[in-house]
Each structure stands twice: as C-alpha cells, then as structure tokens.
N, C-alpha and C positions, 0 to 999 in steps of 0.2 A: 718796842723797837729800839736799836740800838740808837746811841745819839749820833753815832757815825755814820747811820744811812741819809742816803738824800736821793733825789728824784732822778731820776736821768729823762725822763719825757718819753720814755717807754712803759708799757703795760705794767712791766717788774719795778723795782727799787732797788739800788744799788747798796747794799750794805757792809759793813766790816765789824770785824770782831776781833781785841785781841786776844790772845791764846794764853797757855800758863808758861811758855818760853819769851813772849815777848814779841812774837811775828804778830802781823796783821792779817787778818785772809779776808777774804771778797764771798760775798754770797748776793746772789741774785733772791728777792723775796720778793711774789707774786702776791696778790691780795685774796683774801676767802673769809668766810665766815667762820665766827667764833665755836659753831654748834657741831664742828667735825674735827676729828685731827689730821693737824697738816700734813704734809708731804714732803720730806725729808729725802733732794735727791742728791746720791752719791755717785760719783763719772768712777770710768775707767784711768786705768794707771797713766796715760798722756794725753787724758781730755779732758776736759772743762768742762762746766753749768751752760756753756750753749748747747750743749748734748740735749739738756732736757728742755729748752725753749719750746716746743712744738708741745708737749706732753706740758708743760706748765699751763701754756694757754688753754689747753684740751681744759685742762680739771678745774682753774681760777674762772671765776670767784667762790664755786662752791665749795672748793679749799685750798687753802694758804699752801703754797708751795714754795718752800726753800733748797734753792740749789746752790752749793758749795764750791768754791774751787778749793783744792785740796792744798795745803802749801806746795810751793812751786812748778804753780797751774795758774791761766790765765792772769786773773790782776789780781792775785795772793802776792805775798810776798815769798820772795826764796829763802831757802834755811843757807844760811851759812854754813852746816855743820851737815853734811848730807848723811852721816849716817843714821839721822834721824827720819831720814824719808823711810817710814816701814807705817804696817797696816797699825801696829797697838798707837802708834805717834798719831796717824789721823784719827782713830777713832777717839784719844783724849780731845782732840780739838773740834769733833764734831758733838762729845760731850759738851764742854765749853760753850758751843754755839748755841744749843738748845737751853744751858743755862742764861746763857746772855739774853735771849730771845725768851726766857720766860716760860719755855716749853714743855710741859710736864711730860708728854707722850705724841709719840708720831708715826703715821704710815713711812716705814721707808722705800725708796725704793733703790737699790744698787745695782749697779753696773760691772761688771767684773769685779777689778778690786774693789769698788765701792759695793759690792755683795761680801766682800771677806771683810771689810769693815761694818758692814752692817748685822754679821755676825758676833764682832767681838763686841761687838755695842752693846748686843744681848746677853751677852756673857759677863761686861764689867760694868752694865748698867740696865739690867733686864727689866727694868720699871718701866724704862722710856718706850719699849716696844709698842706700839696699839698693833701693829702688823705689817707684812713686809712682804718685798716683790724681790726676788732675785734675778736678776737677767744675765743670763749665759754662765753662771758659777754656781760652783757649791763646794762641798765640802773635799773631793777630789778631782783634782785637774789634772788633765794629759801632758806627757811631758812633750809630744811635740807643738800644740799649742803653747810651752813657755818659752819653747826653743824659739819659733819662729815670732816671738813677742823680742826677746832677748838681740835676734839680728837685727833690729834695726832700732830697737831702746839707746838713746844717748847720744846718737849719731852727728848732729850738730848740722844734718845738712842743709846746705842753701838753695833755693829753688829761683830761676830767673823770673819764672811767669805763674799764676794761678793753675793753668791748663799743666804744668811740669809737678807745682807741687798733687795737683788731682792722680794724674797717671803714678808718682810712686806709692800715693796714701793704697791705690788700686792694687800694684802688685803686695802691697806691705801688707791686705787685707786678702790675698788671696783671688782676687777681683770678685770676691762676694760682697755683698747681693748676686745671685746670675741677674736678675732685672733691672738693676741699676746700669744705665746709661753714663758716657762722660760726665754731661751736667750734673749726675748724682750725685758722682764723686767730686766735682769742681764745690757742689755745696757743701759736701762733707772737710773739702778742705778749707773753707772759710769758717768750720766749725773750730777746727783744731789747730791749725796756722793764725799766724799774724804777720804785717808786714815791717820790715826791719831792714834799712838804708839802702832800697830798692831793690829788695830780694825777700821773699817768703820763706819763713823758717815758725817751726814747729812751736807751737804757743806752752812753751812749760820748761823747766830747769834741766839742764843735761846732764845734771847730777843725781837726778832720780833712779840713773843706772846705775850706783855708788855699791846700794847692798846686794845689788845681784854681782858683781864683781868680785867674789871670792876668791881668795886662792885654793882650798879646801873644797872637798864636799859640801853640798849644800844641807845644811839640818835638815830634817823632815817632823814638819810640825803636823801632827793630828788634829785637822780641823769639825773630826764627826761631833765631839763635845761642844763645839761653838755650836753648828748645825743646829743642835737636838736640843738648844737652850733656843735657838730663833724658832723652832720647831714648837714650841709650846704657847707659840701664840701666830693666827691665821697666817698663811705663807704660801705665796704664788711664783712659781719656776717658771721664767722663760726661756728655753733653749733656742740658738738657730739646729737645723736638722743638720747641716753639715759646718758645726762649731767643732773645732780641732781643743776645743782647752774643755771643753763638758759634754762628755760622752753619754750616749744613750744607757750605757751599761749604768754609770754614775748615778744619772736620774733613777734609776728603777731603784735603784740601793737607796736614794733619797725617799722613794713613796714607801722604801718600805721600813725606815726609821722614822718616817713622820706619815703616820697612817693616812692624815685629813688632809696633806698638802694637795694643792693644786699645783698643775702644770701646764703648759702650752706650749708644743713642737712648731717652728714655723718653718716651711719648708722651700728648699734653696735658699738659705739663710746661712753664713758664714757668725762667726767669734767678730763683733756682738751686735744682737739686734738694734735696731734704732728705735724699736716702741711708739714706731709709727705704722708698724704690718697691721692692715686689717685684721687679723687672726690676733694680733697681740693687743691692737683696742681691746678688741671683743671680750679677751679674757681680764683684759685687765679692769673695764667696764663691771663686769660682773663679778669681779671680787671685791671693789671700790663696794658696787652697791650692795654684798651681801653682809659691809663689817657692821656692827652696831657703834662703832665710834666714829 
C-alpha cells in the first residue's frame, strides 16, 4: 500500500500515487484476499471510481478492488498541459499504479475509454493481464456515438439544483436506461458531479476535450492489434443492446478474432452499462468464477 493512502471511514481506502510526470492521482482500494487477482477498474472518459462503488462492494473482500480516477477526474489532480489527456498517457499511469501497489497481474475491468486503456495495457504491458471485462467498447466504435460524446464533452456547464444537473446527464445519455426513473439519473448525477460555490458542475477537467479539438482530420488508429493482444488472455464483452458507440456488427467481428471471448447483450440499455443489470451480474459472476487466478 502506498504510504499516501489513509482511511476515509468507508468500506474502500483512499489512496494516491504519483505518476512519472509528477501528477498525483486518487484511487479508491477495496480490501480482498491475497489468493485472487484484483480488480483493476477503469471509468469512462468523464467519470470517476464512484462508477464502480456498487461493483466493488459486490466482489470485496473476495478480491481487492482498485478503482482509479484518471487524471483530471474526480480527486486526481489535473494536467496542466492537456494535450496529455489521451489513452497511451493513462494507460502509463495505470502502469505506475500497479507498480506502486506491487501488483504483478490483474482482472481488469474497463469502461469505455477505460476498455481502450485496458487494451493498450495489454499491448505495452501484457504481463499484467490475468483477464479482463470490456463494457460497452472494443476495437471499433461508431462514429455517431463519438459525435454525440463530443456535444456535450467540455462544456463547463453549471446546473442550479441536483434535479437540473439529473435531467441534462438524461438527455446527454439518450434517456437510456428506458427503466431508469428521475431518481436513477438524480443518482447517476451525484456519481459524476460535484458541488461547487452553489451550483453542480461536472466532476473532471474541461480540458479533457483538448485532443478531440483538432483542426485537421482526425487520425484513425487501428485498434484490432490492441484487441487481439487483450484477446489472448480470458475476456468478457459487455454491450448495452441499444449503445450507439459498439455495434452489434462490431461485436460479432470481436467473437470472431477472439474465438473463446465471452459476451453479454443487455437489453434497453444505452452507451454504458452500470454493471449493476441483472443480466450483467450474472455474466460477470460466471466469468469471475470460471478464471483460475
């Protein structure tokens, strides 16, 4: 354990790492036994380790669960220098953490962007893999899923009341879940918000919109080599049915460059699951129990 963590009087531990730039970042560590490898969870691109609170408590104590804020997400610190906010930048720091923390190997589990980190993990450090859960990404993504990520990425807006910031997180998400009630989203916004000189505003740097701000064409990186290095060690896909960024088409092209993966469609489900759907236990349950680490 790092010397920098200390207790907060919650289930988790509050910890920090610093990185090979000099930032400090925040990871939530749940407790587990020494005889499994942990759980290594990666958020999406403007959320934070309380994404995975619910899913920590699920799996701790039977294993150690570390959740990350990525820099310029919850109590990380921010980069001064944003053109560093890109996927090879966290996946060094998430190296880092696992060297800090002593970690030879881990289940991971990622979350959108923290699935495209969790593949270059396996690609610039394929050791640390024990195996790994994808939620709602892979190797190609739709581009009206990055579109409508891109409207509202950076925005800096202010919200007067919890109930105001729940209703845009709604439209900003499509108002998927269809099952999801206001209160749903009023929780999901105390996931990803914070409050700031009586007004709610979105818990992470609004500079992370830096390198989608091109003037140019956007390169196009081929992610099927990252893929097909995560692919060589156990790997479980979770789709929502109706995710605008991972397409049913996508998936099938994934089972059919990693023959042995596992998948799970959860249906009326939007871009990205919470990994709290019955149907997303269940499969995740039975991939947990079938790894031998």
């Amino acid at each position: 354990m790092s010397a920098n963590a200390a207790t907060d009087g919650a289930r988790h531990r509050d910890g920090h790492v610093t990185v090979a730039d000099g930032l400090r970042l925040h990871y939530r560590d749940y407790p587990g036994g020494a005889g499994k490898a942990p759980l290594v969870c990666l958020h999406g691109l403007t959320r934070n380790s309380r994404d995975f609170a619910e899913l920590a408590e699920r799996y701790s104590p039977e294993r150690r669960v570390i959740a990350l804020d990525f820099r310029g997400r919850g109590l990380s610190e921010y980069d001064p220098l944003p053109a560093r906010y890109l996927p090879v930048t966290y996946a060094g720091d998430v190296i880092r953490l696992l060297d800090d923390l002593e970690i030879d190997r881990a289940v991971f589990v990622g979350t959108s962007l923290g699935g495209v980190v969790t593949m270059l993990v396996a690609a610039m450090a394929p050791g640390r893999i024990a195996a790994s859960i994808l939620n709602d990404v892979g190797p190609e993504l739709k581009p009206v899923g990055l579109d409508r990520i891109r409207s509202y990425l950076g925005k800096g807006v202010r919200f007067p009341t919890w109930d105001a910031a729940a209703e845009a997180i709604a439209r900003n998400n499509g108002n998927l879940p269809e099952s999801y009630t206001h209160a749903d989203w009023v929780k999901m916004a105390r996931r990803v918000c914070r409050e700031d000189k009586g007004n709610i505003v979105f818990d992470y740097d609004m500079a992370i919109a830096f390198p989608f701000e091109t003037q140019g064409p956007t390169p196009q990186v081929d992610m099927w080599p990252l893929f097909k290095a995560l692919g060589q060690h156990p790997l479980l896909v979770v789709r929502g049915e109706r995710s605008d960024l991972l397409g049913a088409e996508a998936l099938a092209k994934m089972h059919e460059a990693v023959s042995d993966m596992k998948s799970v469609t959860l249906e009326g489900v939007g871009h990205a699951p919470m990994l709290d759907e019955p149907e997303a236990v269940a499969a995740i349950d039975a991939f947990l129990a079938g790894l031998d680490v």
